[in-house]
C-alpha beads as a LAMMPS data file, in Angstrom:
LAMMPS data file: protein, C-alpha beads

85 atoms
84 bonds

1 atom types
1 bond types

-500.0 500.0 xlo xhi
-500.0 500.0 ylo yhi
-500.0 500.0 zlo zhi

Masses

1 110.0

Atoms # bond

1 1 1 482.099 -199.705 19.800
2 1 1 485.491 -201.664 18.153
3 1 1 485.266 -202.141 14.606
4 1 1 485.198 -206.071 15.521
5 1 1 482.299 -205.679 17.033
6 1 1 480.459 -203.597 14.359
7 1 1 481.754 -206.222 11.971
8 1 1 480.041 -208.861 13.736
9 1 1 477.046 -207.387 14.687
10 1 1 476.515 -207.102 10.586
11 1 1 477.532 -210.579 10.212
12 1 1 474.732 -211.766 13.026
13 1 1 472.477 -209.089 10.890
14 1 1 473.354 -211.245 7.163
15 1 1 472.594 -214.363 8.892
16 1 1 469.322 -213.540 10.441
17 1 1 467.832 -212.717 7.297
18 1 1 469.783 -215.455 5.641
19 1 1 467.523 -217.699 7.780
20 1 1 464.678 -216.011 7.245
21 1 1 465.129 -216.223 3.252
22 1 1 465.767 -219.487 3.240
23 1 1 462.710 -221.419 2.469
24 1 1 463.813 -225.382 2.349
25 1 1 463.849 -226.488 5.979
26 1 1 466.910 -228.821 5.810
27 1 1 468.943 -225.832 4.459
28 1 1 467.658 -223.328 6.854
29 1 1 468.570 -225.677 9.858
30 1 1 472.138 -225.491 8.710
31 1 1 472.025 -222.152 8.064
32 1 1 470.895 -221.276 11.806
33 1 1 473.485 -223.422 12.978
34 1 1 475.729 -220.533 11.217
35 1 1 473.762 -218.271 12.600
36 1 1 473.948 -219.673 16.185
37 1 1 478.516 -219.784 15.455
38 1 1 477.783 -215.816 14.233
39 1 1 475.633 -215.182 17.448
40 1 1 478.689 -216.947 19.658
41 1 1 481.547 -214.798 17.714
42 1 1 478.944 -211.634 18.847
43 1 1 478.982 -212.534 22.311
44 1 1 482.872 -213.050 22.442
45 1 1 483.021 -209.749 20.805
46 1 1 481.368 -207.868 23.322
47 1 1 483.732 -210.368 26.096
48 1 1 480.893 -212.515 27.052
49 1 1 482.393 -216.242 26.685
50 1 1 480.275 -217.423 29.438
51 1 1 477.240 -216.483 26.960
52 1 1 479.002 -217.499 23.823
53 1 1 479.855 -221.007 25.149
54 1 1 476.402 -221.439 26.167
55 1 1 474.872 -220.094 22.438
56 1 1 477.351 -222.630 20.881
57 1 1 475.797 -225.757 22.335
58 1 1 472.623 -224.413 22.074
59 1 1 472.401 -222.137 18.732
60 1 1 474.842 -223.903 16.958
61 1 1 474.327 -227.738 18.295
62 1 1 471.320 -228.474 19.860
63 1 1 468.640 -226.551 17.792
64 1 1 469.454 -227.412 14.502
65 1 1 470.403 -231.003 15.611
66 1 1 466.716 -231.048 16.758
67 1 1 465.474 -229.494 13.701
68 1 1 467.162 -232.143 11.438
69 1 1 465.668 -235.268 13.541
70 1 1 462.043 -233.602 13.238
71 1 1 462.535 -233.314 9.654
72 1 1 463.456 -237.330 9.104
73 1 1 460.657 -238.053 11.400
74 1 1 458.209 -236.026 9.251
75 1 1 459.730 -237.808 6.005
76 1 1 459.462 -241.416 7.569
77 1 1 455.704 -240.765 8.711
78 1 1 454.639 -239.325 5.516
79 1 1 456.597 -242.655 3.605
80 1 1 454.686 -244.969 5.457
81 1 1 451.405 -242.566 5.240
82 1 1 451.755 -243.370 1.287
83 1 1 452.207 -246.751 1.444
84 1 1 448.984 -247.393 3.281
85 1 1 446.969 -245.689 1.019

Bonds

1 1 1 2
2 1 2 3
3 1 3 4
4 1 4 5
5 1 5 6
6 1 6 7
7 1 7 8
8 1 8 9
9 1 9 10
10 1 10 11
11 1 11 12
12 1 12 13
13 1 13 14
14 1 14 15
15 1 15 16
16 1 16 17
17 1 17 18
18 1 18 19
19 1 19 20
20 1 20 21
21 1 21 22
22 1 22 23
23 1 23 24
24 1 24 25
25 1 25 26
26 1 26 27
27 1 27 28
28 1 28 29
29 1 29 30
30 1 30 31
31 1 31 32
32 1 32 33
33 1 33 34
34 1 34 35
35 1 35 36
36 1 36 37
37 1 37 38
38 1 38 39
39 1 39 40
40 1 40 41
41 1 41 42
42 1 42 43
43 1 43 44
44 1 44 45
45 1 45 46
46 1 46 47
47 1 47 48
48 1 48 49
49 1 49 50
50 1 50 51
51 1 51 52
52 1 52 53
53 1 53 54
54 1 54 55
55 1 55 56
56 1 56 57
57 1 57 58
58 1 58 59
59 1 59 60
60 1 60 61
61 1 61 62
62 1 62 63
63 1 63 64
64 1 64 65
65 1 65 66
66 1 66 67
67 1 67 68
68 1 68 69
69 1 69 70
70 1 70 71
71 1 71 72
72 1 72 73
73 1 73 74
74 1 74 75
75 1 75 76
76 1 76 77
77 1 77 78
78 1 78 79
79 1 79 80
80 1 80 81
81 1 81 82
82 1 82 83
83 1 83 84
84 1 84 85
């Protein structure tokens, strides 16, 4: 094992639990998106772009991008939720 790789496998290690610590949903959606860049420096680190291009759109993209749109939709139904009561 390089020492690149070590170093990024404790990067990918600080985010996890950076995710997991992180208790306000908006900020933990941008904080796996960090995550999901961290996870696509791993797989480049152990020469797996194929993987790591795949992780970006997905890990660092997609999932918080859907995590961020459930959120507003949450906020908007619980806005109108109060103004019917």
């Amino acid at each position: 094992m390089t020492a690149v790789q070590a170093v990024t496998l404790i990067v990918v290690a600080l985010a996890g639990t950076a995710v997991v610590v992180t208790r306000d949903p908006a900020r933990q959606a941008l904080v796996a998106s960090v995550f999901g860049l961290s996870l696509a420096v791993l797989f480049l680190a152990f020469q797996a772009p194929d993987v790591a291009l795949s992780q970006i759109v997905v890990g660092a993209v997609a999932l918080p991008a859907m995590i961020m749109l459930a959120l507003r939709k949450i906020i908007r139904r619980e806005e109108v939720n109060r103004g019917e009561r």
